[in-house]
N, C-alpha and C positions, 0 to 999 in steps of 0.2 A: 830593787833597782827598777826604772822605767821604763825597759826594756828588755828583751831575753839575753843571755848571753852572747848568744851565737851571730843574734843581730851585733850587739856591740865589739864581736869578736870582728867580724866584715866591717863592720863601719870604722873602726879605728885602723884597721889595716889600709882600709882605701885611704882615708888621711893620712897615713905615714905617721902613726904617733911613734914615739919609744916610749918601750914599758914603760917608765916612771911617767909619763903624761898618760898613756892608759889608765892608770894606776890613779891619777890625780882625776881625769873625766868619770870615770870610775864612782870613787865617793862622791863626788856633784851626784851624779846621778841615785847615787842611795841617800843624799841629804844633807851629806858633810861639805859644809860651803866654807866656813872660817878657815884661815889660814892654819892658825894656832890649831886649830881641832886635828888638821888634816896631815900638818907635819910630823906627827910622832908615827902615823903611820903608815908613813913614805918613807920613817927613818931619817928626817930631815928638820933642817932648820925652819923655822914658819919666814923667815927671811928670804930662802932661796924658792918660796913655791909662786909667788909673783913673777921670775924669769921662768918658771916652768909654765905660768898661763902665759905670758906673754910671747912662748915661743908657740903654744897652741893657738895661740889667737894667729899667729903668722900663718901657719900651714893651713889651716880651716879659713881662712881670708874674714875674720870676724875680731867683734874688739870687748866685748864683754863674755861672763860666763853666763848672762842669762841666752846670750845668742848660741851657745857652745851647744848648753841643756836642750835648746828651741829645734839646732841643726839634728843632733841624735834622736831625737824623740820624734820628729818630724819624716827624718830617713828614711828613719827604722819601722815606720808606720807605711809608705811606702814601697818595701822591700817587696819581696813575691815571695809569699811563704817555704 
């Protein structure tokens, strides 16, 4: 991952994610970007992970997941250790 945990533990709480979109920022950030890759291990449809970024995109005020990747990684870099 691109990050430490504990940063993505704080930054995903500060956005108000629910596990399952944790879960979904999560693999972006170890590499898993296709739908189809990502659904099986969310235990989901690769159908239903489009309304899960789309409601990430809502809460993080952003409309791609390369701006998702950009806001974490970016954060997390200035956190205070």
């Amino acid at each position: 991952m691109l990050i430490s945990e504990r940063r993505f533990d704080l930054l995903s709480g500060q956005y108000q994610l629910s596990p399952t979109q944790r879960e979904l920022v999560r693999h972006l950030l170890c590499g898993i970007v296709r739908d189809r890759d990502v659904a099986p291990l969310l235990k989901s449809s690769p159908r239903t992970i489009p309304v899960h970024w789309e409601r990430i995109f809502k809460k993080m005020h952003l409309a791609t997941r390369a701006e998702v990747l950009h806001r974490f990684v970016a954060d997390a870099k200035t956190m205070r250790p």
